[in-house]
N, CA, C and O of each residue as an XYZ file, in Angstrom:
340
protein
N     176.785      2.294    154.671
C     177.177      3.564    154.108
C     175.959      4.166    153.396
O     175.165      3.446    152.791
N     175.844      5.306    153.466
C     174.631      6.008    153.087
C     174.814      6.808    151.656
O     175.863      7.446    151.575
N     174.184      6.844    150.844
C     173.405      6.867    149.555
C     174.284      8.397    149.051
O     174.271      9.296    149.891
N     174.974      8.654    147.804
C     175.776     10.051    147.974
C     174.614     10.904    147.796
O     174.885     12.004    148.278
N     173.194     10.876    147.215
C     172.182     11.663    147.291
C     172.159     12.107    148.949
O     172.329     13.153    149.575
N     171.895     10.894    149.229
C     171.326     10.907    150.801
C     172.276     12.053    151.651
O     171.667     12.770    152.445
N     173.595     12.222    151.518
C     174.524     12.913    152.099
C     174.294     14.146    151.211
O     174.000     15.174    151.822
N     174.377     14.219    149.866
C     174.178     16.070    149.327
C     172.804     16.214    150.169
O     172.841     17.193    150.914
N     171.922     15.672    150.213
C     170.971     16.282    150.752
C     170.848     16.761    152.148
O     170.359     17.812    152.563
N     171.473     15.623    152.885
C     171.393     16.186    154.348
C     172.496     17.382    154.204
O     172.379     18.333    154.977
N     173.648     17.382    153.178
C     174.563     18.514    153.538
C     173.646     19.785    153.340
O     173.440     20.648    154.194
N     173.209     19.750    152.252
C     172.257     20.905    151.721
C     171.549     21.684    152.575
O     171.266     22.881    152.526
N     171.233     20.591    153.590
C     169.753     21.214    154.694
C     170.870     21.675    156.001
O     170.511     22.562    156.775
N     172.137     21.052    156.161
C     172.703     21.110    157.522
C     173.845     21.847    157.584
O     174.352     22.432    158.541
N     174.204     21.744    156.402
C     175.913     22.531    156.521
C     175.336     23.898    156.177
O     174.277     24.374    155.766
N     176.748     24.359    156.607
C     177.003     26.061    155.620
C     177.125     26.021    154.420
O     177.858     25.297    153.746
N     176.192     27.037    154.015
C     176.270     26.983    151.823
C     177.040     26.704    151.145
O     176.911     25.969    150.165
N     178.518     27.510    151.723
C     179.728     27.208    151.083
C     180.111     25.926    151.295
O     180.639     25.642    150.220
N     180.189     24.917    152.026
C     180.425     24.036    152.257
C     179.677     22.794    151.829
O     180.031     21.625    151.677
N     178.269     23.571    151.654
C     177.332     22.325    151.214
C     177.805     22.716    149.740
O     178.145     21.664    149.199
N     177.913     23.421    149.169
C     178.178     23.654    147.298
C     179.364     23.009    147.049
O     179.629     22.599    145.919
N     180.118     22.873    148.000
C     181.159     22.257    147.227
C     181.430     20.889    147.295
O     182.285     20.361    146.584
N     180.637     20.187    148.246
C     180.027     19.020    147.948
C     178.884     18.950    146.955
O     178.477     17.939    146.383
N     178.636     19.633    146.894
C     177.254     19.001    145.302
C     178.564     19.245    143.999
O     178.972     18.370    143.235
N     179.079     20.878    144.066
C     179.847     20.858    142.890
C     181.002     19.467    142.568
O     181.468     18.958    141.549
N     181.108     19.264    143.798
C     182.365     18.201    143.172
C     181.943     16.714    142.520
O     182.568     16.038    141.703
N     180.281     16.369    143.366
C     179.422     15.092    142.097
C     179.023     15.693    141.576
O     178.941     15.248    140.432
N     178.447     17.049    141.713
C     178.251     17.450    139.649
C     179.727     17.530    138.747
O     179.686     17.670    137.525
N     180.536     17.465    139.211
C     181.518     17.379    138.391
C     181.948     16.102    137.978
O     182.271     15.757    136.841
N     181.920     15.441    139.001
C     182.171     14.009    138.410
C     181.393     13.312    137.607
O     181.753     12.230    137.142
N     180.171     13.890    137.342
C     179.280     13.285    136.582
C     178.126     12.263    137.501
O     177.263     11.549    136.990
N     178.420     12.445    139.087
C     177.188     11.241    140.109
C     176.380     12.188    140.420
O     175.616     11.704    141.255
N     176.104     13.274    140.226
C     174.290     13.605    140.434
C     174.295     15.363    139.496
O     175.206     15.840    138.820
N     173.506     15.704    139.679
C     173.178     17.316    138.771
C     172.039     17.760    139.642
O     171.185     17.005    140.108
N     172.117     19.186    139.832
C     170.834     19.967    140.647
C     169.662     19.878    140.571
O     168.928     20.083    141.538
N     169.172     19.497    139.200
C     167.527     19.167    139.139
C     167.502     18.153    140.016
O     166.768     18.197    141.004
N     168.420     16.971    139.719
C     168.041     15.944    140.570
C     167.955     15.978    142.346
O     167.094     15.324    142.934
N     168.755     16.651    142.925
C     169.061     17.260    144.274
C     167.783     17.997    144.694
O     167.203     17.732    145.748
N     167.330     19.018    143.750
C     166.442     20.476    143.782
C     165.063     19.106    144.193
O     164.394     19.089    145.226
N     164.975     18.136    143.080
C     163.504     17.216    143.291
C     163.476     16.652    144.883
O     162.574     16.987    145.651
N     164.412     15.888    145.221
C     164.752     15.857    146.588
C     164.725     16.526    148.326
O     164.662     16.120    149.486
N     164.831     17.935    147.461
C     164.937     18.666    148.823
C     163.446     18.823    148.986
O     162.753     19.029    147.989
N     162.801     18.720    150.450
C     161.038     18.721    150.501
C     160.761     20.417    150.476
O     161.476     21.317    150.918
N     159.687     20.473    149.913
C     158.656     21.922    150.124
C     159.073     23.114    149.316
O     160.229     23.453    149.062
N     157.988     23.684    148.961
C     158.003     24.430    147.434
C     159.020     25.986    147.353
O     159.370     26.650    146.376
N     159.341     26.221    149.238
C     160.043     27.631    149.644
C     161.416     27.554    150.168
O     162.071     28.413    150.759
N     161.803     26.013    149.739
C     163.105     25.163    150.673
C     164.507     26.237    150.361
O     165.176     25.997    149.356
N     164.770     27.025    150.970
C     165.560     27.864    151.033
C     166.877     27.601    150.295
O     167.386     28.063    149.273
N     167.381     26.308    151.573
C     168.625     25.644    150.642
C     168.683     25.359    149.679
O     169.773     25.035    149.207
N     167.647     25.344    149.003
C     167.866     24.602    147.216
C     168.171     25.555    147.010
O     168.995     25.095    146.220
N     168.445     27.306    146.894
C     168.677     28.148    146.507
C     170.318     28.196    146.163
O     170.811     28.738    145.174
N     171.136     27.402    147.369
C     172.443     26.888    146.987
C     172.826     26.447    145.645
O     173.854     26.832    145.087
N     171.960     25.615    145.126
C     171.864     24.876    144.002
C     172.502     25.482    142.766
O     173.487     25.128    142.119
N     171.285     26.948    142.558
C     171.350     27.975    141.632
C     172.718     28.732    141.707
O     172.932     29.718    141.002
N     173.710     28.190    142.662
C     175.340     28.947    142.532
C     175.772     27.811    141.989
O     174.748     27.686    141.318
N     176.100     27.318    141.834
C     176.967     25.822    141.950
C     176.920     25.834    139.686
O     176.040     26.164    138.891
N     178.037     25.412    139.546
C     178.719     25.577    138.369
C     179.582     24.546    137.982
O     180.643     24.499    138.607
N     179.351     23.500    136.895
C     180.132     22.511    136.408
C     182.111     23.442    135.799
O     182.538     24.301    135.028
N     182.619     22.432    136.856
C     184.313     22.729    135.698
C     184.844     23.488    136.917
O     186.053     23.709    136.855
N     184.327     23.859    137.822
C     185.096     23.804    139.261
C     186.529     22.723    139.352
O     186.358     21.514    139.504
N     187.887     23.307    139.244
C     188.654     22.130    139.412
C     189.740     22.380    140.727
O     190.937     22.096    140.665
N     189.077     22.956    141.895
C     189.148     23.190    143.836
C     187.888     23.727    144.228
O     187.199     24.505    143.568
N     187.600     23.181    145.527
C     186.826     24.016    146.296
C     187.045     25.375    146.438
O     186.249     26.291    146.648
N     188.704     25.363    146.237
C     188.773     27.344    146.714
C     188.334     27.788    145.263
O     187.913     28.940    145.158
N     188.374     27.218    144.451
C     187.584     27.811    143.122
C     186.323     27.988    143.031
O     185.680     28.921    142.551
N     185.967     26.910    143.587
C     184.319     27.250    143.897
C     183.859     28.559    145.051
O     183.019     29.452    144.941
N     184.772     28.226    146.116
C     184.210     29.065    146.953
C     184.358     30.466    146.653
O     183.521     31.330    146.914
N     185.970     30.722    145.838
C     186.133     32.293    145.285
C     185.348     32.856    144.346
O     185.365     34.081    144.224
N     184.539     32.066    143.536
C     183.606     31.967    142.712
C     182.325     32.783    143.203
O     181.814     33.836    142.821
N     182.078     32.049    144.006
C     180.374     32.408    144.625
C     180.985     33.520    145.546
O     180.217     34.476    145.435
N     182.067     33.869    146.457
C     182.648     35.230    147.079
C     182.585     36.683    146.463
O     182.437     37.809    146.937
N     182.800     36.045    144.922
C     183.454     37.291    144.411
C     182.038     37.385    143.731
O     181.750     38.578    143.634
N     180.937     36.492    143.168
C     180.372     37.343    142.502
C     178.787     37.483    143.473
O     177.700     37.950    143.132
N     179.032     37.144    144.181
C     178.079     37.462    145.435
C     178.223     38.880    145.820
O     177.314     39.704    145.915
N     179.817     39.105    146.084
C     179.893     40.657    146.464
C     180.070     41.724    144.765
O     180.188     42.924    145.012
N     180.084     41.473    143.669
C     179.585     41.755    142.572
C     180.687     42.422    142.554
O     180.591     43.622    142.815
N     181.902     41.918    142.280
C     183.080     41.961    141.823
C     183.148     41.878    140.330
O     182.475     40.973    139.835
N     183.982     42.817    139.332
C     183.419     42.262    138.199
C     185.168     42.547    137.545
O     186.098     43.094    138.138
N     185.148     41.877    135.971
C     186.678     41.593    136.015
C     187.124     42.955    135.344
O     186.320     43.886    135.381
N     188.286     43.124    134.764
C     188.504     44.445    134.131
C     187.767     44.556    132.543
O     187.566     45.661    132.038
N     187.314     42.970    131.676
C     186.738     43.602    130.802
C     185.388     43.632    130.757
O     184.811     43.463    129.682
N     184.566     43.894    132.153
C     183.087     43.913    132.434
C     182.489     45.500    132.193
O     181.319     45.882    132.168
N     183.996     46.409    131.997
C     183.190     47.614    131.494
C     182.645     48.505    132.890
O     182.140     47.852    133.804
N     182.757     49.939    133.017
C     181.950     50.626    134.384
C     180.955     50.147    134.697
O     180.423     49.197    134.123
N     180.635     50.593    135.438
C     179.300     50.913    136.012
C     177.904     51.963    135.638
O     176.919     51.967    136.376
């Protein structure tokens, strides 16, 4: 069985974002790894996917929380007390 680093990382580089975040969010939640540690891991200084990283948010408690998360404020959805525009 392979290393849970070893798997966030290959998810990171292979899956879809959404899919790779909510595998990192759910061991950053449990407390088995955090993004610096992942971010050191991934090779080369322009590694795109680590950019995943920078969404990903402790206290996620579903993936559809995570994923509505990064949906809504990706498309810059904002709540009613965020005030106009």
């Amino acid at each position: 069985m392979l290393p849970l680093k070893d798997v966030l990382v290959h998810a990171l580089q292979c899956m879809p974002e959404l899919e790779a975040l909510v595998m990192v969010e759910c061991a950053y939640n449990r407390g088995e790894t955090d993004p610096d540690f992942l971010r050191r891991l991934l090779p080369g200084a322009r590694n795109g996917r680590a950019r995943v990283l920078n969404l990903g948010e402790r206290g996620a408690d579903s993936l559809l929380e995570s994923v509505a998360r990064v949906l809504i404020s990706t498309a810059r959805i904002r709540g009613p007390d965020a005030g106009a525009p």
